[in-house]
C-alpha positions in Angstrom: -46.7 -6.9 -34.5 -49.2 -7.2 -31.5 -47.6 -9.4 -28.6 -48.6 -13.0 -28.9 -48.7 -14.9 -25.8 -49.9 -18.6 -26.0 -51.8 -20.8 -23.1 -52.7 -24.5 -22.3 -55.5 -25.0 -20.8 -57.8 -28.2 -20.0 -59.3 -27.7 -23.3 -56.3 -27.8 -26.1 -53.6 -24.8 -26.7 -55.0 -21.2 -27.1 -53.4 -18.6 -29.0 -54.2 -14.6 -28.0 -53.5 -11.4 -29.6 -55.1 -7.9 -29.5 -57.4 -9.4 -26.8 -58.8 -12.3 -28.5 -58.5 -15.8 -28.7 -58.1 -18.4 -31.1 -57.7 -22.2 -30.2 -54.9 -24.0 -31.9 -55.0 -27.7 -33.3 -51.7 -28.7 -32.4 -50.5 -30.9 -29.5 -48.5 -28.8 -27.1 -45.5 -30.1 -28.0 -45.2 -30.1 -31.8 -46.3 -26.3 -31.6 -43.8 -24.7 -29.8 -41.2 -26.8 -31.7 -42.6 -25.1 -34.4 -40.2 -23.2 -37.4 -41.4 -19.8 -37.6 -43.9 -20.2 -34.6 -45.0 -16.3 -34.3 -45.3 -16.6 -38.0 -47.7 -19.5 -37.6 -49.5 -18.2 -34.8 -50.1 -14.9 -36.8 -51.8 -17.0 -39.3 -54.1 -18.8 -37.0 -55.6 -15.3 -35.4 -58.4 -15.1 -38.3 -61.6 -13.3 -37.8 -63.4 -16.6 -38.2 -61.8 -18.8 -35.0 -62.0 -15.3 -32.7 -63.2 -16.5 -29.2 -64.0 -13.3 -26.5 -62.3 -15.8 -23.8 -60.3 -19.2 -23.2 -61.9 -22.6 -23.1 -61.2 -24.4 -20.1 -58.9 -24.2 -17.0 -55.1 -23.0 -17.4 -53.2 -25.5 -17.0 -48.8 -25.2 -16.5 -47.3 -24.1 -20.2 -45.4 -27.7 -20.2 -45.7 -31.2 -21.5 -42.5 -33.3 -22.0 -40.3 -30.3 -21.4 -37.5 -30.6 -19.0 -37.1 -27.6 -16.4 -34.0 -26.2 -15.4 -32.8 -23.1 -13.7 -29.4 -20.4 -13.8 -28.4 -19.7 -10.2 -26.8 -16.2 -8.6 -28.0 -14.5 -11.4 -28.3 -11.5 -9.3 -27.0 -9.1 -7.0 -29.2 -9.7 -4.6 -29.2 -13.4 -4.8 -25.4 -13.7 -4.6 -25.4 -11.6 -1.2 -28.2 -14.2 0.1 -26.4 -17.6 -1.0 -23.3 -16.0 0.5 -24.6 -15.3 4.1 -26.9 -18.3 4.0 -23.7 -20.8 3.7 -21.2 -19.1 5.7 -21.4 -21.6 8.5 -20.9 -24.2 5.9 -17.9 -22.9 4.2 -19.7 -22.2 1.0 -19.7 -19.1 0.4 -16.7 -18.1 -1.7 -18.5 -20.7 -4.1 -21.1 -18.2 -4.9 -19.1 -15.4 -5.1 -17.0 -16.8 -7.3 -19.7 -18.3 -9.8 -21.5 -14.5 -9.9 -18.2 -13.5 -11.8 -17.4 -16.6 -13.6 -17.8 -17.2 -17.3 -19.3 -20.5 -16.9 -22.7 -20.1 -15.2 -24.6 -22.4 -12.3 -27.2 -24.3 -14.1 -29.0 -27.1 -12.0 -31.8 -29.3 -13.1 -35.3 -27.8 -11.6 -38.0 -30.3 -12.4 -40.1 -32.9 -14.3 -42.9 -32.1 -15.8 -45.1 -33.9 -13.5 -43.6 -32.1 -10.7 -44.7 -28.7 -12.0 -47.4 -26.5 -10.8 -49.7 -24.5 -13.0 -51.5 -21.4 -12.3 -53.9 -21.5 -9.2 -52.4 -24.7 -8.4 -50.7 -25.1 -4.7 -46.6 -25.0 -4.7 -45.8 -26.8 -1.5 -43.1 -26.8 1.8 -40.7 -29.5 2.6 -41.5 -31.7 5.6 -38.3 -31.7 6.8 -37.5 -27.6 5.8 -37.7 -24.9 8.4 -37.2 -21.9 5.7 -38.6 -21.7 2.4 -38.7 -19.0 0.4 -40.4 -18.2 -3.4 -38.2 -16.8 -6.2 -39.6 -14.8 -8.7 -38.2 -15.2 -11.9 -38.8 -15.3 -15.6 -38.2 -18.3 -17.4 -36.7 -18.7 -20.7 -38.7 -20.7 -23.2 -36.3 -22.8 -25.8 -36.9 -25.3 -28.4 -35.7 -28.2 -29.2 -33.0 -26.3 -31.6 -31.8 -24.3 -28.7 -33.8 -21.0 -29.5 -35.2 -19.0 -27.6 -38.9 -18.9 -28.3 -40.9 -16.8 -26.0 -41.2 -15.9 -21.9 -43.0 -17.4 -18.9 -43.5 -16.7 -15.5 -41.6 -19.0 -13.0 -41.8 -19.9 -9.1 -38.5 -21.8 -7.8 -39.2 -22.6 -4.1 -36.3 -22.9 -3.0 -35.7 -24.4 0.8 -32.9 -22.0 2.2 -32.0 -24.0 5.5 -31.1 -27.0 3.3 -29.2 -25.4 0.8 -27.2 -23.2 3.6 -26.4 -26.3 6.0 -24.4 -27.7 2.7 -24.1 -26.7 -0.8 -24.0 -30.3 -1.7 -27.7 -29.9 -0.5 -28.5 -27.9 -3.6 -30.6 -30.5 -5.2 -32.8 -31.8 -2.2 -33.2 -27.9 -1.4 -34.5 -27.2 -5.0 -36.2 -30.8 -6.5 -39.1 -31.7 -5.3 -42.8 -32.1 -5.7 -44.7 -28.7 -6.0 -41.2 -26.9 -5.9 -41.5 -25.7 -9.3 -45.0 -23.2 -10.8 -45.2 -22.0 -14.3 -47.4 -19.5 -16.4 -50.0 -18.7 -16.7 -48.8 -17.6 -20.3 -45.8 -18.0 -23.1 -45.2 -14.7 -24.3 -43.7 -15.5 -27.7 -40.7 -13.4 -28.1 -37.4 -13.8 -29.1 -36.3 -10.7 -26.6 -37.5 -9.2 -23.4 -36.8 -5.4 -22.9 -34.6 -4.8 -20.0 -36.9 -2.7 -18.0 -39.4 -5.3 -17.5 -40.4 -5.1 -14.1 -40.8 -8.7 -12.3 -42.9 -8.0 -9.0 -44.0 -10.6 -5.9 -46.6 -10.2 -3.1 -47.6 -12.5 -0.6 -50.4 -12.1 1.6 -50.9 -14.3 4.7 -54.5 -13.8 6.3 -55.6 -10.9 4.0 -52.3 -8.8 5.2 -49.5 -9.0 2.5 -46.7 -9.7 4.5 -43.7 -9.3 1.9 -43.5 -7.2 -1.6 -41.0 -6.9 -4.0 -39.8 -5.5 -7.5 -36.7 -5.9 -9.8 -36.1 -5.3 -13.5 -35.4 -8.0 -15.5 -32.4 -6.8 -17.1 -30.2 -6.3 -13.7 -29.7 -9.9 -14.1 -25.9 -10.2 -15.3 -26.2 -12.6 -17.1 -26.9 -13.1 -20.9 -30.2 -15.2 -21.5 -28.6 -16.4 -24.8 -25.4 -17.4 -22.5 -27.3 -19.3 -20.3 -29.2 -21.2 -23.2 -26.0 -21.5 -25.3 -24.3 -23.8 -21.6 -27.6 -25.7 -21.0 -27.2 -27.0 -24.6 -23.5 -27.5 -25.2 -23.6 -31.1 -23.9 -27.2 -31.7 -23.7 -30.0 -31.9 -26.0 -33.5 -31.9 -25.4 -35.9 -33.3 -28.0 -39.3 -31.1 -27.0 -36.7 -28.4 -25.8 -36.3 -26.6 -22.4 -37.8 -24.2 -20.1 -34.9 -22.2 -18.1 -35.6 -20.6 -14.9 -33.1 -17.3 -15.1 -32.8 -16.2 -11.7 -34.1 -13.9 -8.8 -33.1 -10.5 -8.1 -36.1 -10.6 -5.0 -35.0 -12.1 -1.6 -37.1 -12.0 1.5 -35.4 -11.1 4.6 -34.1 -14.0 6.7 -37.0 -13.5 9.4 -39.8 -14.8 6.3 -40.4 -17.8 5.5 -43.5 -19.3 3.8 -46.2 -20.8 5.6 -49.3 -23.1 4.5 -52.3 -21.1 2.9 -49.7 -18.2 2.4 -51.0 -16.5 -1.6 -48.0 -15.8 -3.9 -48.6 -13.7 -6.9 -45.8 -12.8 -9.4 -46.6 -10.4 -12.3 -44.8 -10.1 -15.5 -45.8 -7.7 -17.7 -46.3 -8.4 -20.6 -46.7 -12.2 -19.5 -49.6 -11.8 -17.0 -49.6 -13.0 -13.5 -48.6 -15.8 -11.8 -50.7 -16.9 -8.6 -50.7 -20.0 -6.2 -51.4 -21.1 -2.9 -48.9 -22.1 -0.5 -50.3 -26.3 0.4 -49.5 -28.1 3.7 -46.6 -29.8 4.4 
């Protein structure tokens, strides 16, 4: 089967397979509620409806959806939460949460608060270092199944969260801390060798790179989607931010105008521009 990957744009819900396009007459949030959706998208890719591009602007892959996100994930992000919050005695917490059963699942953002593709991702007023997070993010319906894959941004302001972990939530909610897409790959799976990759350029010079596989995350996604639901329930269902195995060094932090690109193949590529304080 050719890889469907879906996209909401200005114009209505677009499906695309085997390089065309083919628009979709359901609202956004019916369809990926849908039983059987690759089965259903397969039927809507007819000859007839074929488009050679996409109607309209793209526009975040979220309507009523709630976001959340799976914390320390990785390696490399346990190492960073643990030298961040050493001054505030926090950092056994995040040692001990990397090896625990029970995983760190924190609420991300509302819809409203989410940033699409080409859309700017912002800096708190009162942070001194920010940092993006590369990640992919788990697409789930309202049954708890995994659905299909996006492409997820979870600014994250590092100072806050390091002076206290109590912090967590003022470090990681607020507006423009949160971009998705540009597309849902619709999958049930993603192989483990998927590579996730970042750049940021700064006046034409990119000024931090990085590259991790997707399955060096420890975690299972089917874990973390199996805790999010076992006391909650979520009637358009969920998008789940997994982690980030990326980390700038502790000298970077981002800076107005800065470009952030994350690619996810076989998702696409994720870009937005860093907006004022």
């Amino acid at each position: 089967m050719m890889p469907l990957r879906l996209y909401r744009t200005t114009t209505g819900a677009f499906v695309e397979r085997d390089g065309g396009f083919h628009a979709l007459p359901d609202e956004w949030d019916a369809l990926v509620n849908r039983d059987d959706l690759a089965g259903y998208l397969e039927r809507q890719c007819i000859p007839g409806n074929r488009l050679p591009h996409l109607d309209g602007s793209f526009v975040a892959p979220i309507v009523s959806q709630e976001v959340w996100a799976a914390g320390v994930t990785y390696e490399r992000s346990r190492s960073a939460r643990l030298e961040e919050s050493k001054a505030a005695g926090g950092g056994s917490f995040y040692d001990r949460v990397y090896d625990a059963e029970r995983p760190e699942l924190f609420f991300k953002a509302a819809p409203w608060r989410v940033r699409g593709p080409g859309e700017e991702v912002r800096i708190r007023r009162d942070a001194r270092w920010t940092v993006p997070e590369p990640e992919v993010a788990l697409y789930v319906n309202s049954a708890g199944r995994i659905i299909g894959f996006t492409i997820g941004n979870d600014v994250s302001s590092r100072d806050i969260e390091g002076e206290n972990p109590l912090y967590l939530p003022q470090a990681k909610i607020y507006d423009g801390a949160c971009a998705l897409g540009p597309a849902v790959l619709v999958a049930d799976t993603l192989p483990h060798d998927t590579p996730i990759t970042i750049e940021v350029v700064r006046g034409g010079k990119v000024i931090f790179s990085g590259a991790t596989p997707f399955g060096r995350m420890r975690r299972n996604p089917s874990t973390l989607v199996e805790f999010l639901f076992r006391e909650m329930s979520f009637p358009h269902g969920a998008i789940l931010l997994t982690g980030t195995g990326i980390v700038p060094p502790d000298e970077f932090t981002l800076c107005a105008g800065d470009e952030v690109t994350i690619h996810v193949s076989p998702i696409g590529t994720l870009v937005n521009l860093v907006g004022k304080k």
